[in-house]
C-alpha positions in Angstrom: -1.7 -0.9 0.1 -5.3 -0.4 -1.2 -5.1 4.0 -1.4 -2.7 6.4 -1.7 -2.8 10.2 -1.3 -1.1 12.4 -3.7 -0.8 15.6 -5.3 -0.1 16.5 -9.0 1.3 19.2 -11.4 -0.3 18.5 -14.8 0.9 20.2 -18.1 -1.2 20.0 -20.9 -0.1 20.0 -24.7 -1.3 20.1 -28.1 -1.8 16.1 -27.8 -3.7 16.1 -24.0 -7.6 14.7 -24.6 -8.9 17.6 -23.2 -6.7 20.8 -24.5 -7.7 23.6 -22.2 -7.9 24.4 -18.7 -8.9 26.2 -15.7 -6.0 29.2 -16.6 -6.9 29.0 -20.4 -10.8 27.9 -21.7 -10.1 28.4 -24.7 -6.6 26.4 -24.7 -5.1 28.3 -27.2 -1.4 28.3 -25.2 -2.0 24.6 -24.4 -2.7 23.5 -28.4 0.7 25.4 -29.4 2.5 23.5 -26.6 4.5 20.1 -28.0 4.7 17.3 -25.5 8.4 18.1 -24.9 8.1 21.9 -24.2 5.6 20.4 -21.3 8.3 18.3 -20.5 10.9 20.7 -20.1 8.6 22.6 -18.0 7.2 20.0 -15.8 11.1 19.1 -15.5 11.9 23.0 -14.3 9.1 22.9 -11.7 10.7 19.3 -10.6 14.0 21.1 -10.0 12.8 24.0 -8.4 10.7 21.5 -5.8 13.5 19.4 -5.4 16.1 22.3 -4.7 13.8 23.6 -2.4 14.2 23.5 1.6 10.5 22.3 2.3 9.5 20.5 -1.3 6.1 19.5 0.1 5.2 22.7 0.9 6.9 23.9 -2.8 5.1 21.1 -5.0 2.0 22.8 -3.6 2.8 26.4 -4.5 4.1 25.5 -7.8 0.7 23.2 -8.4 -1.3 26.0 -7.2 0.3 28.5 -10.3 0.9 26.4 -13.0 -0.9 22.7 -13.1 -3.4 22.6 -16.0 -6.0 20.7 -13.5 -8.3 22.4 -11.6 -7.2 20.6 -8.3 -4.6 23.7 -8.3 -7.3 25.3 -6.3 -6.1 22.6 -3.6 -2.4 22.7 -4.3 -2.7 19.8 -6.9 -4.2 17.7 -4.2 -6.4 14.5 -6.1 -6.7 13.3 -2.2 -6.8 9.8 -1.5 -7.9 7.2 -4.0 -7.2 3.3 -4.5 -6.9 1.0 -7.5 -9.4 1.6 -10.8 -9.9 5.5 -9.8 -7.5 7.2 -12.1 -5.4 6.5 -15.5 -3.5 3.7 -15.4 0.0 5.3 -16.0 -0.8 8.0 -13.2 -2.2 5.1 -10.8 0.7 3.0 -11.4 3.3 5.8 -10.9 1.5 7.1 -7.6 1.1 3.5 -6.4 4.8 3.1 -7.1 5.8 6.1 -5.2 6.8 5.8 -1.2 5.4 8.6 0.8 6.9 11.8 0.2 8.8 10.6 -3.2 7.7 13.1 -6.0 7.7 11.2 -9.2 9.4 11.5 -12.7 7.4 12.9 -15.3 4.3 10.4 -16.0 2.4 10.6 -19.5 -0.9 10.2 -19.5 -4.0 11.1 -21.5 -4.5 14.3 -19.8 -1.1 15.6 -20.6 2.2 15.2 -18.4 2.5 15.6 -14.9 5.0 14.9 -12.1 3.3 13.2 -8.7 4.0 13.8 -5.2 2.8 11.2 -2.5 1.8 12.2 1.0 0.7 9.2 2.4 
């Protein structure tokens, strides 16, 4: 497979290389959040997706609201993208992913995010 398509929900913390975001410039929230308080709520967003009756449609709502990335705009949609385009944690974890798997949480430079594949 040479692209994939996915979606993201990306939580910043105090360590991400880029502390701020579209919801906060200034990323004063972001630089008092620890890695593992992004965890815990990158894992509360996984369970309300998974627990969900459409998690597709979910993963998009809850990218929309609270991913740290500005592709919230577009529900945490990155679009389609091959090999050598993104991080290597996040390419490797979306590469791994079938279509429509929603991955566990993936650390990369950016911060912490969980992935959903659509194709």
């Amino acid at each position: 497979m040479s692209t994939v398509g996915a979606q993201h929900l990306l939580i910043k913390h105090q360590g991400s290389r880029r502390p701020a975001s579209w919801k906060d410039e200034s990323g004063a929230e972001i630089k008092k959040r620890t890695k593992e308080q992004a965890r815990e709520i990158l894992l509360q967003h996984k369970q309300a997706i998974m627990n969900s009756p459409n998690p597709a449609q979910k993963f998009g709502e809850l990218a929309s609201i609270h991913s740290d990335c500005s592709s919230a705009k577009n529900n945490g949609s990155l679009g389609v993208f091959g090999r050598g385009e993104m991080q290597k944690a996040f390419e490797d974890a979306a590469f791994a992913l079938k279509v429509g798997e929603i991955s566990d949480v993936v650390d990369s430079d950016s911060g912490l995010h969980i992935i959903y594949r659509f194709s």
